[in-house]
ChimeraX commands (.cxc) that place a marker at each C-alpha (Angstrom):
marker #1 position -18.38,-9.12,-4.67 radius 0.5
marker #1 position -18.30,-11.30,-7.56 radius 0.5
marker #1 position -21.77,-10.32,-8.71 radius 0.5
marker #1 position -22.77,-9.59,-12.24 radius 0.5
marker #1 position -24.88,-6.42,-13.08 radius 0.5
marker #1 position -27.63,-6.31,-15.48 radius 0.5
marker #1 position -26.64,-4.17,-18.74 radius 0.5
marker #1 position -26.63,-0.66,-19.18 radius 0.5
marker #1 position -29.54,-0.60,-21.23 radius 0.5
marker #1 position -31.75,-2.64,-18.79 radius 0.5
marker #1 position -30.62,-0.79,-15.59 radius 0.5
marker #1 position -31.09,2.77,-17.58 radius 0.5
marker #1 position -34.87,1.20,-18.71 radius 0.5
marker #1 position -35.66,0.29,-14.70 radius 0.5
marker #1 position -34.43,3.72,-13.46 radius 0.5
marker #1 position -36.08,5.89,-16.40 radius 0.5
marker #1 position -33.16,7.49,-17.48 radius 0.5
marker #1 position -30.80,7.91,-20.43 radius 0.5
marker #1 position -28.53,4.70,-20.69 radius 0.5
marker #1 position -25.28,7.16,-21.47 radius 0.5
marker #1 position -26.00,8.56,-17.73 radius 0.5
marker #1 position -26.22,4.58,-16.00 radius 0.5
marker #1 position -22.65,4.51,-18.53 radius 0.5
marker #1 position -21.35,7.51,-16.89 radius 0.5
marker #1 position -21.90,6.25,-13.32 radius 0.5
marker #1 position -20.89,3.07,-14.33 radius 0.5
marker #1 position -17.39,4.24,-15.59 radius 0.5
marker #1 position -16.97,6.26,-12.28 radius 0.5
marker #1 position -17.51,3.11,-9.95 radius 0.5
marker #1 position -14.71,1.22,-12.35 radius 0.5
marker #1 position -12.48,3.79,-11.99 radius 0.5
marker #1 position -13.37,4.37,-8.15 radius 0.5
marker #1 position -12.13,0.19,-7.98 radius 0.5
marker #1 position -15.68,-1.73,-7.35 radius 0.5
marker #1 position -16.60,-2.52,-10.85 radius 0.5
marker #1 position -14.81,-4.20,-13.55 radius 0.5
marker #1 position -15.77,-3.92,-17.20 radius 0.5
marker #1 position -15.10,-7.65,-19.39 radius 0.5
marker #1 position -16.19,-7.83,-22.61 radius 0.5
marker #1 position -18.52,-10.75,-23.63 radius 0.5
marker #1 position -19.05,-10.94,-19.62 radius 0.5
marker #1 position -20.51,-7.51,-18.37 radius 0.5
marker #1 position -20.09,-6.19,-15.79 radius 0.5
marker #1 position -18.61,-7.67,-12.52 radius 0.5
marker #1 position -18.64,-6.34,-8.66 radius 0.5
marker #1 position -15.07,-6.10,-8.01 radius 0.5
marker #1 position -14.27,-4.22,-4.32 radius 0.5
marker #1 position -16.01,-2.81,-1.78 radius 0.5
marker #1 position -16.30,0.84,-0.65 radius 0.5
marker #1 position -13.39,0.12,2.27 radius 0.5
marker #1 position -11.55,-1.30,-0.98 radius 0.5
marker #1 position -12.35,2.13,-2.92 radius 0.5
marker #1 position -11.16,4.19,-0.27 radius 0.5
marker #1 position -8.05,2.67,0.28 radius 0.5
marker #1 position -7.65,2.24,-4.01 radius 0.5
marker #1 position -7.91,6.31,-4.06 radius 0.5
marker #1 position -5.67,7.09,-1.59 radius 0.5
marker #1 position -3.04,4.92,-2.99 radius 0.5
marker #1 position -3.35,6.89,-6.33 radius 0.5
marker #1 position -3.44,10.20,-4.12 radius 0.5
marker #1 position 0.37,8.54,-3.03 radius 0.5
marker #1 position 1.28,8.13,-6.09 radius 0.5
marker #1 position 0.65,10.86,-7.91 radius 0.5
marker #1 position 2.35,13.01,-5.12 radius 0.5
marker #1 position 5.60,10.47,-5.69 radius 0.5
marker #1 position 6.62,10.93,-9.13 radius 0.5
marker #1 position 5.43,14.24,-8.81 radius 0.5
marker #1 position 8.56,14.37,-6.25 radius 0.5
marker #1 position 10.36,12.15,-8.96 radius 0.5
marker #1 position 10.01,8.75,-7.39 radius 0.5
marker #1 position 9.89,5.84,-10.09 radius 0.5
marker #1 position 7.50,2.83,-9.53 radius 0.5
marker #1 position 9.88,1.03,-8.07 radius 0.5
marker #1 position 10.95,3.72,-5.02 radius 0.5
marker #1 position 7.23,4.10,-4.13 radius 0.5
marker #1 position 6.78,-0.11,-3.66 radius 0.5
marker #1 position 10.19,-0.50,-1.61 radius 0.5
marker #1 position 8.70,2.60,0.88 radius 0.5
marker #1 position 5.86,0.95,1.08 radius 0.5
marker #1 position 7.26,-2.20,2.12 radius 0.5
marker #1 position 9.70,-0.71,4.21 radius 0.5
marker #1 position 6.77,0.74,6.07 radius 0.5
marker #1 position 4.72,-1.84,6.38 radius 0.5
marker #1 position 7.75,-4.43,7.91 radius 0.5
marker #1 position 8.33,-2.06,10.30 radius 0.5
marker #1 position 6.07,-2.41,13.15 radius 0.5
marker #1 position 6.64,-0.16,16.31 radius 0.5
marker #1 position 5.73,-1.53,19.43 radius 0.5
marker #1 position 2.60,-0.76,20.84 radius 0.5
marker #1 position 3.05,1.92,24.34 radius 0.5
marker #1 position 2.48,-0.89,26.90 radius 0.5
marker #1 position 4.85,-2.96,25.59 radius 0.5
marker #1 position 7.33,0.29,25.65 radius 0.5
marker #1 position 6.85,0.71,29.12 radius 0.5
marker #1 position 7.18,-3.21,30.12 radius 0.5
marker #1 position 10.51,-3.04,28.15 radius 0.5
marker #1 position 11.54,0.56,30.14 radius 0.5
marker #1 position 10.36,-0.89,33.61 radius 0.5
marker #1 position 12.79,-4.72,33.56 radius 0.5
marker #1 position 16.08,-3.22,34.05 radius 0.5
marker #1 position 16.25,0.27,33.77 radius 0.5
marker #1 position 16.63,2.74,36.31 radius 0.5
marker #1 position 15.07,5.16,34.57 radius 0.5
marker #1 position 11.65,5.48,34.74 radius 0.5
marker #1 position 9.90,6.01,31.56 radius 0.5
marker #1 position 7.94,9.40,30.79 radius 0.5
marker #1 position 4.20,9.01,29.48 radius 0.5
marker #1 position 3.55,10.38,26.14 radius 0.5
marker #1 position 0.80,12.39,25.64 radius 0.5
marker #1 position 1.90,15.07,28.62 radius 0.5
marker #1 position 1.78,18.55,27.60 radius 0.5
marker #1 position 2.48,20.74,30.42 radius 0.5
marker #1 position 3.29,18.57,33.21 radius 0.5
marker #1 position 5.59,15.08,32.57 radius 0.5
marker #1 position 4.62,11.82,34.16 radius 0.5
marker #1 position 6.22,8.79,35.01 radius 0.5
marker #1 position 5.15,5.05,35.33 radius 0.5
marker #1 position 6.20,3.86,38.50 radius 0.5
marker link #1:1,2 radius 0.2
marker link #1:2,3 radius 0.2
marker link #1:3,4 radius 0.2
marker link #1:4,5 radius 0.2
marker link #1:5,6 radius 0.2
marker link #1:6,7 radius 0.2
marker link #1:7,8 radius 0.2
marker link #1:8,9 radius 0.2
marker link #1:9,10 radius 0.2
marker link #1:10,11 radius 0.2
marker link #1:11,12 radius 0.2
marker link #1:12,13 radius 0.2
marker link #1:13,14 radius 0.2
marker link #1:14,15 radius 0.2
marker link #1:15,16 radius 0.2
marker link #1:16,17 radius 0.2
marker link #1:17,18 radius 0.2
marker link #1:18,19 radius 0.2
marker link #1:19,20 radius 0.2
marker link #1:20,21 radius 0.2
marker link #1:21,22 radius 0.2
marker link #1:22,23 radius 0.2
marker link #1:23,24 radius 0.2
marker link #1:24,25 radius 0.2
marker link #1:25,26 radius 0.2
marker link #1:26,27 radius 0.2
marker link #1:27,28 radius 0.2
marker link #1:28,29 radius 0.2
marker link #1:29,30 radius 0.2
marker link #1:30,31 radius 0.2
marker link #1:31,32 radius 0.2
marker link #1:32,33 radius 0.2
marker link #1:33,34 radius 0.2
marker link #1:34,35 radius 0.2
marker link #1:35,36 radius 0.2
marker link #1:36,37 radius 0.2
marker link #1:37,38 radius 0.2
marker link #1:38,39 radius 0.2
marker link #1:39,40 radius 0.2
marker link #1:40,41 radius 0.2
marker link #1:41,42 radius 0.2
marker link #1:42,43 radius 0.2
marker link #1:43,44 radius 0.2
marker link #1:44,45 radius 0.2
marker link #1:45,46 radius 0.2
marker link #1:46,47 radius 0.2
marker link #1:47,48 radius 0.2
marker link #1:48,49 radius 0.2
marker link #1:49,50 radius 0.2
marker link #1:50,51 radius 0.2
marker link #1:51,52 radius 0.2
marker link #1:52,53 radius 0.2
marker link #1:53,54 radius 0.2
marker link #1:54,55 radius 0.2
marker link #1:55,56 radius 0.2
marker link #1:56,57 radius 0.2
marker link #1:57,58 radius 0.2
marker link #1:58,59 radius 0.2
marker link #1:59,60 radius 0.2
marker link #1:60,61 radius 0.2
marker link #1:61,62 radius 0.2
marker link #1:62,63 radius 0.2
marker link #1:63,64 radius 0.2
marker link #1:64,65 radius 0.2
marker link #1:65,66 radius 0.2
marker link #1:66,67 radius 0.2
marker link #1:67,68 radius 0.2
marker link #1:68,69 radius 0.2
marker link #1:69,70 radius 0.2
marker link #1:70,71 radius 0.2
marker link #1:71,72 radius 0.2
marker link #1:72,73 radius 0.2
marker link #1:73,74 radius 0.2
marker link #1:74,75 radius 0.2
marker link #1:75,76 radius 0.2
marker link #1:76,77 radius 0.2
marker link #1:77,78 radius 0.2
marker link #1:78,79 radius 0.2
marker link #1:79,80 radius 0.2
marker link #1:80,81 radius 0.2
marker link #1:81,82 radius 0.2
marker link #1:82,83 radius 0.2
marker link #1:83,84 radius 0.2
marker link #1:84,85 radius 0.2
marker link #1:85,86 radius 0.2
marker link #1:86,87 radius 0.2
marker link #1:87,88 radius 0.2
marker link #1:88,89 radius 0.2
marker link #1:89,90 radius 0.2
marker link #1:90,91 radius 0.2
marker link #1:91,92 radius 0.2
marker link #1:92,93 radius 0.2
marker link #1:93,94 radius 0.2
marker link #1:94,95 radius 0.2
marker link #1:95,96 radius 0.2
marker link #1:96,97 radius 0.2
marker link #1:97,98 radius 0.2
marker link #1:98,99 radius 0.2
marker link #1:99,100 radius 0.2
marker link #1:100,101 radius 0.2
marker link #1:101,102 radius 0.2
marker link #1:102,103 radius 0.2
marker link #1:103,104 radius 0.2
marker link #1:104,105 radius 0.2
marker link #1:105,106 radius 0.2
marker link #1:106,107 radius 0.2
marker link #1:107,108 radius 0.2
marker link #1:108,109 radius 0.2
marker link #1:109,110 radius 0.2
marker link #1:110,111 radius 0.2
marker link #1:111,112 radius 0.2
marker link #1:112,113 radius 0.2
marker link #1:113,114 radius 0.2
marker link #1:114,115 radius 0.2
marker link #1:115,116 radius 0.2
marker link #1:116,117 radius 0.2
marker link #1:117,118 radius 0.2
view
């Protein structure tokens, strides 16, 4: 990341092909989140494929908000809602079920039988 790329021109020159084609591909990895466009600085490595995937689905999100009516606002405060709440993991479900309780917790994951943790 951080990494400047040689301009369209040159790259189109080094791969033999038309520099409007290296500009289309170009534009698609800035809007896909790993390049960034400056002008009077070229062209910058900005994120990383991880960083694209996660970029994408975050637009998938919110485009299926508003679409439901949600305003900006609505889709951050679900998000950090979401991400403050932390449920705890299953082995720490079943050390919390086993001090004190009677009851002996059931194992998720059963289908046609139920287990217990004794």
């Amino acid at each position: 990341m951080g990494e400047r790329l040689p301009p369209a021109r040159d790259l189109a020159a080094v791969l033999g092909v038309n520099s409007n084609t290296v500009l289309r591909a170009l534009r698609t990895l800035r809007d896909e989140g790993l390049l960034e466009f400056r002008r009077g600085r070229g062209i910058t490595v900005t994120g990383t494929p991880k960083h694209s995937a996660l970029a994408e689905r975050a637009r998938e999100l919110v485009q299926l908000a508003r679409q439901q009516g949600y305003r900006t606002d609505d889709i951050v405060a679900l998000i950090q809602s979401i991400s403050l709440r932390r449920p705890p993991d299953r082995t720490t479900r079943l050390r919390q079920c086993s001090r004190g309780h009677s009851e002996r917790p059931e194992v998720e994951g059963a289908r046609s039988r139920r287990y217990s943790v004794s």
